[in-house]
N, C-alpha and C positions, 0 to 999 in steps of 0.2 A: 504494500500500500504506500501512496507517495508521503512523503512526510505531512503532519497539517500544517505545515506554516506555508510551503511549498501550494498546497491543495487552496488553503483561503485565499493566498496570493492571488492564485490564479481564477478562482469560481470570485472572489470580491472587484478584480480585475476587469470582470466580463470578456476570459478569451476566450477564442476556439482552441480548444486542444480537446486531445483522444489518448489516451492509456494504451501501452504496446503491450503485453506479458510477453516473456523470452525466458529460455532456458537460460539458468544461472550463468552469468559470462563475469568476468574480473576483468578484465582490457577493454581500451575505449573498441578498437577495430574489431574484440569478438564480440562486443554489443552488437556494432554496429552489423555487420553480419547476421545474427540472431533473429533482427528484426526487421531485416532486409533493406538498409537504410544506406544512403551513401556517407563513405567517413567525410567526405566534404561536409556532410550536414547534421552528424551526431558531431554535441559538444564534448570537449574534453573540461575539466574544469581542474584549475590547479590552484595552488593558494604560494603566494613569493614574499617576502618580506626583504625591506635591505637593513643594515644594521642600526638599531635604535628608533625603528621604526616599525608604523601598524602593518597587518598583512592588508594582502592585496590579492581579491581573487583576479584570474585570469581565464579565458574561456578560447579555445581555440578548434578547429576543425581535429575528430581522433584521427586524420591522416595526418600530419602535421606535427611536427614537433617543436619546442618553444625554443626561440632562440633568447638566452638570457641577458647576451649583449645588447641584442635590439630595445628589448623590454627595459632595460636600464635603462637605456635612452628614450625611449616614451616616459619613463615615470621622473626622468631626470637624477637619477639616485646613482652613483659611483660602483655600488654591487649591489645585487640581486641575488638570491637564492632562494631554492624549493624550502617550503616548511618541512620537517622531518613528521613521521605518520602520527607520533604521539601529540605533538599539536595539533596536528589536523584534527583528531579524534576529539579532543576539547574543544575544540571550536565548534564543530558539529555534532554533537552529541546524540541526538536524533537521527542520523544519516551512518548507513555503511561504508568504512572509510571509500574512498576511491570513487561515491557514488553522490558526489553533493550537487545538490541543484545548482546551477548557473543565476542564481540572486544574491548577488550583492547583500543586500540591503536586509537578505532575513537575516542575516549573519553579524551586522554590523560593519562591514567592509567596503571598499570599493570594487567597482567590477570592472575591468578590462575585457574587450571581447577582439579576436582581431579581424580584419577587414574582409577577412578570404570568405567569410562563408557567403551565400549567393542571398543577396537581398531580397529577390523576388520569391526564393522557395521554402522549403520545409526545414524546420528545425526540430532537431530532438536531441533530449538529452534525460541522463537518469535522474531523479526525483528523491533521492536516497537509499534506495537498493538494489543489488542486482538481477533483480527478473521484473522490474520494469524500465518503462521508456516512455516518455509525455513527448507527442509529435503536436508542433505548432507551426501554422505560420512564424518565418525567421521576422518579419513585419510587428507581429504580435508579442514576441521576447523583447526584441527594443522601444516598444511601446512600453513593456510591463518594466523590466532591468533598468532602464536609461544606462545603457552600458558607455565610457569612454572607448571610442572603434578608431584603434590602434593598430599599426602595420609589426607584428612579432614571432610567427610563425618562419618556419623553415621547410620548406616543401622538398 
């Protein structure tokens, strides 16, 4: 079941989205797979921090991998680096690590998203666990996130 903060977000939102089930997967690309989705348009969602500062989620296509030089330089910050998993876990407490929704905002964070995914099509990503998938309009995520759309990706 999607987390509820994830779920009122989105039913208080007024979006369209749909609920995917999938067999159990752990990797952005075996989600996407699962559900028959392209890794262009399932989110990957990572959490970066630089030293002496808050985290920062970030949201990139699961084809895609983050480049962290880039991303310093969007955020303006000298280093960058992934949160280690026992952070993540207290940050998201309600969510299966590796499966947090792409919001910002229920977390207390900023949200990073980067440029590549396709504007006009479908977005999906996990919800907090891994046998589902919320498929939205990518129109409708940036409506709901107000995400900063940053060039950080490494194709």
């Amino acid at each position: 079941m999607l987390v509820e903060r994830a779920k009122r977000l989105l039913e208080t939102g007024g979006a369209a989205y749909e609920t995917l089930p999938h067999r159990e997967a752990f990797t952005a690309q075996g989600v996407a797979s699962a559900v028959h989705v392209s890794g262009w348009q399932l989110a990957k969602v990572l959490v970066v921090r630089s030293p002496g500062e808050e985290p920062v989620m970030v949201v990139l296509p699961a084809s895609c991998r983050l480049d962290l030089s880039a991303l310093a330089r969007v955020l303006d910050k000298p280093d960058v680096s992934l949160l280690p998993e026992e952070e993540i876990r207290a940050l998201f407490p309600d969510c299966e690590i590796g499966a947090m929704p792409p919001f910002g905002q229920l977390y207390g964070m900023s949200v990073y998203v980067d440029k590549c995914f396709p504007k006009a099509g479908e977005f999906a990503f996990q919800a907090g666990n891994h046998h589902e998938v919320v498929r939205m309009p990518y129109a409708e995520y940036e409506r709901l996130a107000r995400p900063a759309v940053a060039d950080f990706c490494r194709h």
